[in-house]
VEXSE-464788 format. One record per residue (C-alpha): x, y, z; residue number from 1. Coordinates in steps of 0.05 Angstrom, whole numbers, padded with zeros to 5 digits, always signed. Example, Ala and Ser with C-alpha at 12.3 -4.5 7.8 and 13.67 -1.06 7.14 Angstrom:
REM residues 2
<site <+00246 -00090 +00156> 1>,
<site <+00273 -00021 +00143> 2>,
END
This chain:
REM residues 433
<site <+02159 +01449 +02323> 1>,
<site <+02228 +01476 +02351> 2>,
<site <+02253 +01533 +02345> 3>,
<site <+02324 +01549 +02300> 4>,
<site <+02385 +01543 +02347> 5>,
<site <+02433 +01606 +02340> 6>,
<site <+02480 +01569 +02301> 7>,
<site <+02426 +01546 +02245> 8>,
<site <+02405 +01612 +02256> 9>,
<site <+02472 +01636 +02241> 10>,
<site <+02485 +01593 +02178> 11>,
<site <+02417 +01617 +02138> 12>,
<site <+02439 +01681 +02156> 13>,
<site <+02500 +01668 +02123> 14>,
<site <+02478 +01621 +02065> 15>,
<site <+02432 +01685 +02053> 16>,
<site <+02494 +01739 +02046> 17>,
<site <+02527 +01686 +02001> 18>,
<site <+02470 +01694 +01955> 19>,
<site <+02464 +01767 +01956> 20>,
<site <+02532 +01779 +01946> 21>,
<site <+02539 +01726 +01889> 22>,
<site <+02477 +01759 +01855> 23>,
<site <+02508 +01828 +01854> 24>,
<site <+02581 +01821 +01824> 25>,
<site <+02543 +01764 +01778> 26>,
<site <+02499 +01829 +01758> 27>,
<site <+02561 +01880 +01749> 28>,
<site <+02596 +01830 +01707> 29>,
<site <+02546 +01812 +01661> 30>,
<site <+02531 +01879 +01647> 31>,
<site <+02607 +01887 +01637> 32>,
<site <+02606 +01834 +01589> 33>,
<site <+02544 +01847 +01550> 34>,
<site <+02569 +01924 +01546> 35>,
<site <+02637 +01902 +01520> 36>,
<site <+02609 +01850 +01464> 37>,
<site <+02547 +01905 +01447> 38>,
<site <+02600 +01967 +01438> 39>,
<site <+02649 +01926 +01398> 40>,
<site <+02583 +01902 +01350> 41>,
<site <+02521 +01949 +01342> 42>,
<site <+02540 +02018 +01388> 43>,
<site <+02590 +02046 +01341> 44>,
<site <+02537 +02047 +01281> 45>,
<site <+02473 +02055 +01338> 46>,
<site <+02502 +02111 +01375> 47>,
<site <+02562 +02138 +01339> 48>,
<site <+02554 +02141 +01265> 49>,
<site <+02605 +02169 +01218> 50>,
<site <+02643 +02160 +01155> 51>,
<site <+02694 +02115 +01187> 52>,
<site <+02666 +02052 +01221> 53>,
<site <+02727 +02039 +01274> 54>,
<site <+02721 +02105 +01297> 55>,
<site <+02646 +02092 +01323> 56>,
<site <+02674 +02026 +01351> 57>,
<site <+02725 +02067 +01386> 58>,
<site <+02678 +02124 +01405> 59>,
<site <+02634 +02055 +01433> 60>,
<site <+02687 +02047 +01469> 61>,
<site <+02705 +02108 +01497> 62>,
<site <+02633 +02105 +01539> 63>,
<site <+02659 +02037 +01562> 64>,
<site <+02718 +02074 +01600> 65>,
<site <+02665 +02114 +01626> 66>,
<site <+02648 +02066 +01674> 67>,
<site <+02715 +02055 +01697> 68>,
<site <+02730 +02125 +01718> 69>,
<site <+02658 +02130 +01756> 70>,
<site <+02676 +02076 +01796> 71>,
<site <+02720 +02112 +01846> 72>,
<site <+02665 +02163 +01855> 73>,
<site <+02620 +02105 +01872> 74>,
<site <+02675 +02077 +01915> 75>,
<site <+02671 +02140 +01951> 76>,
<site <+02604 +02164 +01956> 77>,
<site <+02568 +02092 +01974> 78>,
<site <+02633 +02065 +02015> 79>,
<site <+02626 +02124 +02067> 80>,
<site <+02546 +02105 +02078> 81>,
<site <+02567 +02036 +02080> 82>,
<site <+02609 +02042 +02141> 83>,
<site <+02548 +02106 +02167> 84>,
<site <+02481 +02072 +02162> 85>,
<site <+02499 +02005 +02147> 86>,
<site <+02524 +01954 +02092> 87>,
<site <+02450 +01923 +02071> 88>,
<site <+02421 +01987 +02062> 89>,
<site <+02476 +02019 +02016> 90>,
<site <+02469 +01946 +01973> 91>,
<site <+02395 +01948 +01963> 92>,
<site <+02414 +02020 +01927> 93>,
<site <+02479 +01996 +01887> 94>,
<site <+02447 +01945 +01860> 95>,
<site <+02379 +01991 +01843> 96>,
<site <+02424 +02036 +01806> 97>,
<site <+02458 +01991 +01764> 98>,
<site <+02396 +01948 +01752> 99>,
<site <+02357 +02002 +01729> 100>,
<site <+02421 +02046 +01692> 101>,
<site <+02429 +01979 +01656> 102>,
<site <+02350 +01963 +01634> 103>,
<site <+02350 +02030 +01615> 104>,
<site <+02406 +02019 +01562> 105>,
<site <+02354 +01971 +01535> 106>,
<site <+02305 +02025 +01518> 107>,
<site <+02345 +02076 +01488> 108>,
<site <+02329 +02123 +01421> 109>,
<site <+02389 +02101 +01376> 110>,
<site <+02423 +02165 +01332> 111>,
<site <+02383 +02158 +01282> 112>,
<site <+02314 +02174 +01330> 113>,
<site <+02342 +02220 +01376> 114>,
<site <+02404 +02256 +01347> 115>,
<site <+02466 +02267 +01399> 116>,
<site <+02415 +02267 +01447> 117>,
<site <+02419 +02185 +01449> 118>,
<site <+02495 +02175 +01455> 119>,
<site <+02490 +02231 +01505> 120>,
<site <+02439 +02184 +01548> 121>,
<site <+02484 +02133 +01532> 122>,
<site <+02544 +02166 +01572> 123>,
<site <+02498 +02181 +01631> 124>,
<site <+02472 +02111 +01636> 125>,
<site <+02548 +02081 +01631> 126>,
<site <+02564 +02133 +01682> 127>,
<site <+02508 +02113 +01731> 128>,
<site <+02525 +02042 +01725> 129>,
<site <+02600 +02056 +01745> 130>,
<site <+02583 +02093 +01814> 131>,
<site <+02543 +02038 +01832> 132>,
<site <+02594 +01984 +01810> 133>,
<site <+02638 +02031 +01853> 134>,
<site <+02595 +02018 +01911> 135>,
<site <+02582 +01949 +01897> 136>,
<site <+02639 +01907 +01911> 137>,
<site <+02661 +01934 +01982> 138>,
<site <+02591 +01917 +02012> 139>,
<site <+02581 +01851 +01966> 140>,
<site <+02654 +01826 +02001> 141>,
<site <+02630 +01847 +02073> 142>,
<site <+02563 +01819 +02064> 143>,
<site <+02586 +01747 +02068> 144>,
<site <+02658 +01756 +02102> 145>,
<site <+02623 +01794 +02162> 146>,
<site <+02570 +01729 +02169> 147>,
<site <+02629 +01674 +02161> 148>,
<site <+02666 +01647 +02224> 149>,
<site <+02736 +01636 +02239> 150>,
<site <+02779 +01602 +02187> 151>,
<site <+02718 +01609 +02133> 152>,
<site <+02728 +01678 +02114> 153>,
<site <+02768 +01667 +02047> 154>,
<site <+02725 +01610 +02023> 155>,
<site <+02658 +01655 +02039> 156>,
<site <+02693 +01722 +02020> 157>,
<site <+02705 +01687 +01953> 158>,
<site <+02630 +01696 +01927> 159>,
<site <+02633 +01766 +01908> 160>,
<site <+02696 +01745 +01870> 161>,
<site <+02654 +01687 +01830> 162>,
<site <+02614 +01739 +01798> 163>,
<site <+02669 +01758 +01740> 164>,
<site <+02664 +01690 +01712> 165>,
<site <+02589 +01673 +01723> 166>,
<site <+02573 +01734 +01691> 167>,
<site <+02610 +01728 +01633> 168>,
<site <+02578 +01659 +01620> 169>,
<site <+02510 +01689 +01628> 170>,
<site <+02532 +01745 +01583> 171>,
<site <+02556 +01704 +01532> 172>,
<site <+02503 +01648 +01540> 173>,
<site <+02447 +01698 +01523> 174>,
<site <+02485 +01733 +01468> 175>,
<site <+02490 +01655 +01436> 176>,
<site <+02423 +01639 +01448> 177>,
<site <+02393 +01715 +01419> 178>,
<site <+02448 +01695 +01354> 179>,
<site <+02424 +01633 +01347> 180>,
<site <+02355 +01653 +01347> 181>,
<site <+02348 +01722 +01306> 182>,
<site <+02370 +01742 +01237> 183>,
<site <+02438 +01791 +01238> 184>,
<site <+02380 +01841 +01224> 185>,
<site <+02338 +01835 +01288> 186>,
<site <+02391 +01825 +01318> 187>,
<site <+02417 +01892 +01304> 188>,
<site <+02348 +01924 +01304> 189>,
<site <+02324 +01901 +01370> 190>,
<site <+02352 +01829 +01388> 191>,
<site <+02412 +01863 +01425> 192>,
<site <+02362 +01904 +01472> 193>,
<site <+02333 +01837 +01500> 194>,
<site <+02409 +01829 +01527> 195>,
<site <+02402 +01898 +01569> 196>,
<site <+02329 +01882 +01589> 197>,
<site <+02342 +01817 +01614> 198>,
<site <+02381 +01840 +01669> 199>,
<site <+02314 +01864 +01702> 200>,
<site <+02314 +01787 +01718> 201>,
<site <+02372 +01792 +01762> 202>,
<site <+02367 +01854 +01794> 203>,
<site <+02294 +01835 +01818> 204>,
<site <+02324 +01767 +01842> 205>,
<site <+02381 +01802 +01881> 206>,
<site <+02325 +01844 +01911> 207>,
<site <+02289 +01793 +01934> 208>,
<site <+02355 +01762 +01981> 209>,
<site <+02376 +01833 +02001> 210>,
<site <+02311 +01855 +02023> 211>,
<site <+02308 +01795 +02065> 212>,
<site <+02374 +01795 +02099> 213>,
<site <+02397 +01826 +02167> 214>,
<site <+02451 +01871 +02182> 215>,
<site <+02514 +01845 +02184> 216>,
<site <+02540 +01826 +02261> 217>,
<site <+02606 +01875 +02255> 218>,
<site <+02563 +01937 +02233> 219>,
<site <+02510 +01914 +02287> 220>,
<site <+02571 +01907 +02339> 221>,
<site <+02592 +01980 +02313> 222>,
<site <+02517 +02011 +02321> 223>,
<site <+02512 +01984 +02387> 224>,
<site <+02579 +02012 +02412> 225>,
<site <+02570 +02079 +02371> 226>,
<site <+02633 +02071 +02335> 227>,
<site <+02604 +02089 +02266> 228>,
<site <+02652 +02139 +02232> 229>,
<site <+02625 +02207 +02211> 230>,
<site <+02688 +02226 +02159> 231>,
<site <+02713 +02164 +02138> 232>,
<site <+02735 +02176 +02077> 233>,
<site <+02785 +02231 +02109> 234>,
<site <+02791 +02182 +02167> 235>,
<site <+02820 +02128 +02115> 236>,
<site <+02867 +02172 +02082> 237>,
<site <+02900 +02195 +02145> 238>,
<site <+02899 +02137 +02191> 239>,
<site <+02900 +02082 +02145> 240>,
<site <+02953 +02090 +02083> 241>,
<site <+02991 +02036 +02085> 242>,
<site <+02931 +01985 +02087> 243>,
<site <+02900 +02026 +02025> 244>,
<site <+02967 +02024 +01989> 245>,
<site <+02973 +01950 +02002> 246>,
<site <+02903 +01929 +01979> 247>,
<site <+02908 +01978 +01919> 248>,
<site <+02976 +01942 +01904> 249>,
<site <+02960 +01874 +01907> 250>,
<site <+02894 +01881 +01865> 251>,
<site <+02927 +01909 +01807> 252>,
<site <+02972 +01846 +01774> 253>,
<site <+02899 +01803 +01783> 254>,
<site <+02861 +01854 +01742> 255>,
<site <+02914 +01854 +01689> 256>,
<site <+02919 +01784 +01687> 257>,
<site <+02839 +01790 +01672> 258>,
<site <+02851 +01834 +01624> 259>,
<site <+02897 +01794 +01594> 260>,
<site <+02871 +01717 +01572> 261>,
<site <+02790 +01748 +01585> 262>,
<site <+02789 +01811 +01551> 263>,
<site <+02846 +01822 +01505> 264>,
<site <+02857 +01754 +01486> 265>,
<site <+02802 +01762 +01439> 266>,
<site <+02834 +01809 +01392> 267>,
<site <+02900 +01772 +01404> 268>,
<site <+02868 +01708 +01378> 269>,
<site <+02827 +01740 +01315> 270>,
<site <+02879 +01785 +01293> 271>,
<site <+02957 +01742 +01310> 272>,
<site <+02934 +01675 +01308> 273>,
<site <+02875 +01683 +01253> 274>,
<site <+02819 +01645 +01297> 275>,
<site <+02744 +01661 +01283> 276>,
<site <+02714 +01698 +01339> 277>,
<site <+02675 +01647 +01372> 278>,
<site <+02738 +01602 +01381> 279>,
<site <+02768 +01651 +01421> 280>,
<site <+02697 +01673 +01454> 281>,
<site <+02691 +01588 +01464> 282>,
<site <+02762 +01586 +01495> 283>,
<site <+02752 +01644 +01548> 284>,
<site <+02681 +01605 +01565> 285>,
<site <+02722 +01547 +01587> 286>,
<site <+02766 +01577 +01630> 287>,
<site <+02706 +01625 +01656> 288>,
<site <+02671 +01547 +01674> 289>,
<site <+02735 +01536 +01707> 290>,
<site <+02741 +01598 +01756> 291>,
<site <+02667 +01588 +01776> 292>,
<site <+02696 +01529 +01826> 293>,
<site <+02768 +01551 +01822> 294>,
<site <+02757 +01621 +01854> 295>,
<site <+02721 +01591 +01915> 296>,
<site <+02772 +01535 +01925> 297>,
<site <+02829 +01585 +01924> 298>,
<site <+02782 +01624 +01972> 299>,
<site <+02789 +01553 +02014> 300>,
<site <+02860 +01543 +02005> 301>,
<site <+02871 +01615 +02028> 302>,
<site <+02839 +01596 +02096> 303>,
<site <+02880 +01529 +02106> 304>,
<site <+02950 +01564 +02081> 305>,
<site <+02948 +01642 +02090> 306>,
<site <+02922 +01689 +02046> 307>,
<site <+02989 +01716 +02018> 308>,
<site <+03014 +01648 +02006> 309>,
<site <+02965 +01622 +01946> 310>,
<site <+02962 +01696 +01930> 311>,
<site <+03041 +01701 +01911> 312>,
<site <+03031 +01634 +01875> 313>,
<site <+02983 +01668 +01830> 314>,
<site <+03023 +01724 +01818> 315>,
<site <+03092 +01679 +01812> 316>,
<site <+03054 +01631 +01756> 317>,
<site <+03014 +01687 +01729> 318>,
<site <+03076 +01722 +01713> 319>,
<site <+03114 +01664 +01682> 320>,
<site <+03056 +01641 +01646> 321>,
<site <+03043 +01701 +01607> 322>,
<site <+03107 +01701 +01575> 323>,
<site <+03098 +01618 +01558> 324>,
<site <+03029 +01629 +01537> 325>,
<site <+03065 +01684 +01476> 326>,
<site <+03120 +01630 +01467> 327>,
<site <+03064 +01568 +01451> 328>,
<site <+02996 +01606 +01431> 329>,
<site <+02984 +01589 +01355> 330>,
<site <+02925 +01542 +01345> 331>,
<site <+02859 +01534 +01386> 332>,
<site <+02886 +01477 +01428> 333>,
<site <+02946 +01519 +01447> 334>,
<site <+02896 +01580 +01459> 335>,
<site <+02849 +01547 +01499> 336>,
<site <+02909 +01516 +01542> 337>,
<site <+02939 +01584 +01555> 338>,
<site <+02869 +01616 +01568> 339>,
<site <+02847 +01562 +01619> 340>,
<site <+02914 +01551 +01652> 341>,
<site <+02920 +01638 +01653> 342>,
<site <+02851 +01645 +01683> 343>,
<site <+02885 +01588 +01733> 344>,
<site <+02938 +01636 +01765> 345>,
<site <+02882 +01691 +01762> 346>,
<site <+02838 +01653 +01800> 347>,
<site <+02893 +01632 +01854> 348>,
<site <+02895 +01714 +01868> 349>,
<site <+02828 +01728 +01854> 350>,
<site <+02793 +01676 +01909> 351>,
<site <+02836 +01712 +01974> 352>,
<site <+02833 +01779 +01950> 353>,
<site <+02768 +01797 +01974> 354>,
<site <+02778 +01774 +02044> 355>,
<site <+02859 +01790 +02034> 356>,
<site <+02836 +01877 +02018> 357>,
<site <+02776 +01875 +02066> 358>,
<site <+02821 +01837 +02134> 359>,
<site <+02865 +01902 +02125> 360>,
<site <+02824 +01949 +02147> 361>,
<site <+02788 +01961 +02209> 362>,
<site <+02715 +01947 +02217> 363>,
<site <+02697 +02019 +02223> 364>,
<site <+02726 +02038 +02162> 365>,
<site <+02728 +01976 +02121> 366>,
<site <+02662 +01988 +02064> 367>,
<site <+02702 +02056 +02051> 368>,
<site <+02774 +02029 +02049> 369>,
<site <+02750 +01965 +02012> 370>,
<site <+02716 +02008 +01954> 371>,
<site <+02772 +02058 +01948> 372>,
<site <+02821 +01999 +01948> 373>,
<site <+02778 +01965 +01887> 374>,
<site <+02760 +02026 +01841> 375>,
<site <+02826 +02057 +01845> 376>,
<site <+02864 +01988 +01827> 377>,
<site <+02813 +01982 +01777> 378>,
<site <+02833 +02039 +01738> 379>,
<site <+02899 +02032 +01738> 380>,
<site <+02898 +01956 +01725> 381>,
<site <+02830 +01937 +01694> 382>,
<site <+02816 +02005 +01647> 383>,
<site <+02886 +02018 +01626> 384>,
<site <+02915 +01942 +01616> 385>,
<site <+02871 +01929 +01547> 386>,
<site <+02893 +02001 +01515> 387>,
<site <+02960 +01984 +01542> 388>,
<site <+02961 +01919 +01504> 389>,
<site <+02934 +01935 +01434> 390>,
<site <+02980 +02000 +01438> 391>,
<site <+03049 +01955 +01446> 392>,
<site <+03021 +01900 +01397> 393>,
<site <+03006 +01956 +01339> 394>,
<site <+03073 +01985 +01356> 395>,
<site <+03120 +01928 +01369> 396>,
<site <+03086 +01871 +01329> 397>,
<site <+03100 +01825 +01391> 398>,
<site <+03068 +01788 +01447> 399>,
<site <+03123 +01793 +01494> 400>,
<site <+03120 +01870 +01511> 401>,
<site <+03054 +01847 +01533> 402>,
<site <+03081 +01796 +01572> 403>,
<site <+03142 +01841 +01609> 404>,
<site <+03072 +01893 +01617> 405>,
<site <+03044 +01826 +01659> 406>,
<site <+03102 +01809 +01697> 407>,
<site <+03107 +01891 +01729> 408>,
<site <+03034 +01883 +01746> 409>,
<site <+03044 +01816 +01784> 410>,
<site <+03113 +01847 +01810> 411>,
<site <+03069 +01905 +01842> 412>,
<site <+03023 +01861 +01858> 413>,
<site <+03077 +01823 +01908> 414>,
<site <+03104 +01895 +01937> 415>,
<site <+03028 +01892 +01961> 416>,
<site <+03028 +01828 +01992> 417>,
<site <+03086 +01841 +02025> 418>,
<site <+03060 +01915 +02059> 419>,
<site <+02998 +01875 +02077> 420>,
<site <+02975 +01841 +02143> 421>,
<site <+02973 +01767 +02155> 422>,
<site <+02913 +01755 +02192> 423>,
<site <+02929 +01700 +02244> 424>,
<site <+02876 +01713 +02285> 425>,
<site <+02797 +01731 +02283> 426>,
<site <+02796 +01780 +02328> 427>,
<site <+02851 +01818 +02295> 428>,
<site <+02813 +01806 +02224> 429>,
<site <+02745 +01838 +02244> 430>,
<site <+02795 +01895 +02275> 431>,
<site <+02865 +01902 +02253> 432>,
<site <+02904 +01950 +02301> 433>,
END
């Protein structure tokens, strides 16, 4: 039998980062998802009982955010070993923490068993699964960007960003199923631990292709050469602002845009437009399907036509669209048109942005500026945009505040693109000067 030539080498190697970075985002998300749906149904009257059911909803809630403001110190802590001792190492413990912060959710006491001790554990376990969603995404992106050849790097790049919407599908998919299957009873008893305890499946899976892979070829180009940072956090901040400000610019009118027709669209439909639940859950599963192949494609198109290119198209049409979708949205035809064609705009940012943010910075410091860019966009787009939204729709009674909220985030979002590089060249994107 022959032996591999380099290049087939070179693509299992690659076909093998793919996977592992596809299998942790896919984990962070449908944790995010299952959290969300499990804190708006059975954690305010688990965890947080009281006289007043909204305010346990809202106290639910409230450890939701949690793991939005962990998520810098995650970005921090893991992005700086990322770029020390290596980007496979620092996954193989990301994606422990959150596998095991989120099984762990599964087997909590509820109020009622353990007192405040069991929202307490609750807080901790959010809190642990935000530092290692802070960690996550930096290494996921260079996992299969720092494999992929010239040209490739947006389409491969792309498969940390496919997560979101596989996740939520796999979220939502076993939430139908453990409906469908258990009285409103179990479900609240136990039924809705099988959704936390289910993610063991996927952490042992991501395991499995991450304890498998090699080293990526940058880091192993940086070991050899002894060119591994020993401060770089510090060493971002000082030498590499503008790229930081760029990538945290540009990320912030996508995660909005999420947070728009994925997230908040569901109270917009249930409460404006008087739509059961599941047609609005049924119309952000459509345009989820969608962005499965979208995302990548836009990853593609990114590599045939420049990253900030398709990426100012999605924030152009994401902008426009989110004042049409306020000006048409009224049945569930019209809904699952605006969700689908919104989550098409997201998508068109959402594929280059992971090799856009990780081309900016230089290979010695890119896990650390890649995580800082993510978690610090993420709060200011992803945590704030929802409370944003239901503040201005309680207070002004319309959709178009929202909409004028969208159009500054995709405006910031091109101020960004325009501070950013243009990678024209390989050489340049593995080590911008």
């Amino acid at each position: 039998m022959s032996s591999p030539t380099p290049d087939t080498t070179e693509r299992r190697g690659l076909y093998k980062a793919f996977a592992a970075s596809l299998s942790g985002t896919s984990l962070e998300w449908y944790d995010f998802a299952v959290y969300s749906s499990a804190a708006a149904l059975v954690f305010g009257d688990l965890f947080f009982p009281g006289s007043d059911p909204l305010t346990g909803t809202l106290q639910a809630f409230g450890t939701y955010a949690v793991g939005y403001i962990a998520r810098p110190l995650g970005g921090i802590f893991f992005g700086r070993l990322g770029d020390v001792i290596g980007r496979k190492r620092v996954l193989v413990a990301t994606l422990l923490l959150i596998g095991i912060a989120t099984f762990f959710i599964g087997l909590l006491p509820t109020h009622a068993q353990a007192g405040a001790l069991a929202p307490t554990l609750l807080v901790v376990l959010r809190f642990a699964q935000g530092v290692g969603v802070g960690g996550e995404w930096g290494g996921a992106v260079l996992l299969s960007s720092e494999f992929s050849q010239a040209g490739q790097r947006g389409f491969w790049a792309s498969a940390a960003q496919v997560g979101p919407p596989l996740g939520t599908l796999m979220a939502n998919g076993v939430l139908a199923l453990l409906a469908g299957l258990l009285t409103e009873a179990q479900f609240l008893s136990w039924g809705w631990r099988l959704a936390f305890l289910l993610s063991a499946v996927l952490v042992a899976f991501g395991l499995l292709i991450r304890s498998k892979l090699e080293e990526t070829p940058v880091f192993k180009e940086l070991e050899a050469r002894g060119d591994r940072p020993t401060a770089p956090v510090t060493e971002v901040l000082r030498t590499q602002r503008r790229p930081l400000i760029a990538a945290i610019l540009a990320r912030v009118g996508p995660d909005v845009l999420y947070a728009m027709f994925a997230v908040f669209v569901l109270t917009y439909a249930t409460k404006e437009l008087d739509l059961s639940r599941g047609q609005a859950v049924t119309a952000v599963l459509i345009g989820s399907a969608c962005q499965v192949a979208l995302i990548p494609f836009s990853g593609y198109l990114s590599d045939r036509y420049g990253r900030r290119l398709i990426y100012a198209i999605g924030a152009l049409g994401g902008a426009v669209w989110s004042v049409v979708f306020f000006a048409i949205a009224s049945s569930l035809g019209t809904l699952v048109l605006g969700v689908v064609v919104g989550l098409v705009f997201h998508s068109l940012m959402y594929g280059p942005q992971a090799a856009f943010v990780s081309e900016q910075f230089t290979a010695r410091l890119r896990y650390t500026g890649s995580s800082l860019a993510y978690t610090f966009a993420g709060v200011i787009g992803g945590a704030l945009a929802p409370l944003a939204f239901t503040y201005f729709l309680a207070k002004t009674g319309t959709g178009y505040v929202i909409a004028a909220y969208i159009v500054v985030a995709c405006a910031v979002t091109m101020v960004g693109l325009r501070l950013g590089r243009a990678v024209v060249d390989d050489d340049l994107a593995l080590n911008p000067a």
